[in-house]
N, C-alpha and C positions, 0 to 999 in steps of 0.2 A: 703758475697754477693751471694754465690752459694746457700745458705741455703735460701735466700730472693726467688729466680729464683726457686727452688725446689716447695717451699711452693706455690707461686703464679701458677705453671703450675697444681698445684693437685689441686686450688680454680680453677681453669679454669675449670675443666674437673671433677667435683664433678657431679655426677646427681642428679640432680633437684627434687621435689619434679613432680611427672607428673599432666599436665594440661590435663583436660580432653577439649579438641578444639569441639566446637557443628559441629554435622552432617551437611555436603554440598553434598547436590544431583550432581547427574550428569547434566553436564553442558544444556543436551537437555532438562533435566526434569524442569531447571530454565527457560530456554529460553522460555517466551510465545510471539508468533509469533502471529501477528495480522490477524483478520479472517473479515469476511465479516459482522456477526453481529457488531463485533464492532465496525466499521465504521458504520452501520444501527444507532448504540443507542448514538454515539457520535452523528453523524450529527440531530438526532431529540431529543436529550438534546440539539444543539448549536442553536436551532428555524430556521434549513434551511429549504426552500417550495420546495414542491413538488420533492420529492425522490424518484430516479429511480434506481433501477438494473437492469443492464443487466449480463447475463451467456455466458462467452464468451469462454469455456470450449468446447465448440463445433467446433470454429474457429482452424484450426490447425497450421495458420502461427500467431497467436496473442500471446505476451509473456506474458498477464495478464489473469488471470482467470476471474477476476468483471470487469466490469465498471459500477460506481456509478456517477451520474448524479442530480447533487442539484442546487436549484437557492436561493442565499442571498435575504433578507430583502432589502436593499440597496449595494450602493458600498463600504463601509467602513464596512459594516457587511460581506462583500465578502471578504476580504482581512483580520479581525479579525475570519472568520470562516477556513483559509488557514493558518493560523498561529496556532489556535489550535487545527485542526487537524493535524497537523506538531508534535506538542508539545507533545501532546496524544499521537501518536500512536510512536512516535520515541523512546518509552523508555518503562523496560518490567518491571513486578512486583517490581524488588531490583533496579530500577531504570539503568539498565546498557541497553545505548542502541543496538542492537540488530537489530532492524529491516532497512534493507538496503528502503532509502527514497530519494525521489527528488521533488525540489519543480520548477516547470514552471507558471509564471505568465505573466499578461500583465495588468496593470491599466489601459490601455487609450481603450481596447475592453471588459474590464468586464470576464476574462475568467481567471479564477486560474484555475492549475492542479496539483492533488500531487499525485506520486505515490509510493505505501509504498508494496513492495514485488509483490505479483501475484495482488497487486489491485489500480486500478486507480480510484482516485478520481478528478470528473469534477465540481470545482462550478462556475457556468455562469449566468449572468443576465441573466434577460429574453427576450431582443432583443438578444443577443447571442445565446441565447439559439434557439429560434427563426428562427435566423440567420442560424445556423449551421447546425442543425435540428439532432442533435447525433443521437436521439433515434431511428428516421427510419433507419438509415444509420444501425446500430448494430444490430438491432432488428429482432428475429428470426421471418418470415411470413411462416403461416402453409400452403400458396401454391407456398411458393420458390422452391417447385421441380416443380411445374409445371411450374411455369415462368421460370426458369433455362432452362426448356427444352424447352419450344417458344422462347426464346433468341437464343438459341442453329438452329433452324430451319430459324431463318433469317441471316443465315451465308451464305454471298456470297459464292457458289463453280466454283474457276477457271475455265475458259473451259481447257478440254484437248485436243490436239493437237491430229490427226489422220491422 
């Protein structure tokens, strides 16, 4: 019996012929992180209208860098273009997903919203769109200093007391 238990612990512990295992990069080098082109060449493969970027890198209390602003075909193409941008960008070359995403929607106002890392994506009908008006709201005007500072000059100043 001891001769069974010798014999089996030296097959146990024999070395192996070596497998040579193929090269795995460092984790960051797999990791491809979605950029702002590829939200541009998805959304104009998936036939959205009218594609806006905005650069929001400017803004210093905004936690996203893009905001990208698209209007669907219809409502059922608003809701399958929210789904495969979901799909797309949530997964990285070896398929592991990777990129932190959220998806916000609403069917009864026409307004998906998905956001995938520093970039938010807006698809809105067009009375939402409309409606809401993103793109002044966000959009950098080359005389917002000067309006900043005529806003700045209609500031009530309290009386002081003497």
């Amino acid at each position: 019996m001891q001769e069974y238990f010798s014999q089996y612990i030296e097959e146990y512990y024999e070395v192996d012929d070596v497998v040579e295992e193929p090269f795995v990069p460092k984790l960051e080098e797999r990791i491809r992180l979605v950029n702002i082109e590829d939200v541009i060449s998805l959304l104009e493969k998936e036939k959205a209208k009218d594609v806006k970027v905005i650069d929001l890198t400017y803004v210093m209390a905004s936690p996203f860098d893009y905001m990208t602003i698209c209007s669907p075909i219809n409502p059922r193409h608003g809701k399958a273009l929210t789904e495969r941008i979901r799909q797309s960008l949530k997964l990285n070359d070896d398929g592991d997903s990777v990129n932190r995403q959220r998806v916000l929607h609403s069917t009864n106002s026409g307004w998906f919203c998905v956001e995938v890392n520093k970039i938010q994506i807006h698809v809105m009908s067009t009375e939402a769109r409309a409606r809401y008006d993103l793109e002044s709201l966000w959009e950098v005007n080359e005389n917002e200093d000067q309006a900043e500072a005529s806003w700045v000059d209609d500031v009530n100043v309290l009386p002081q007391n003497k």
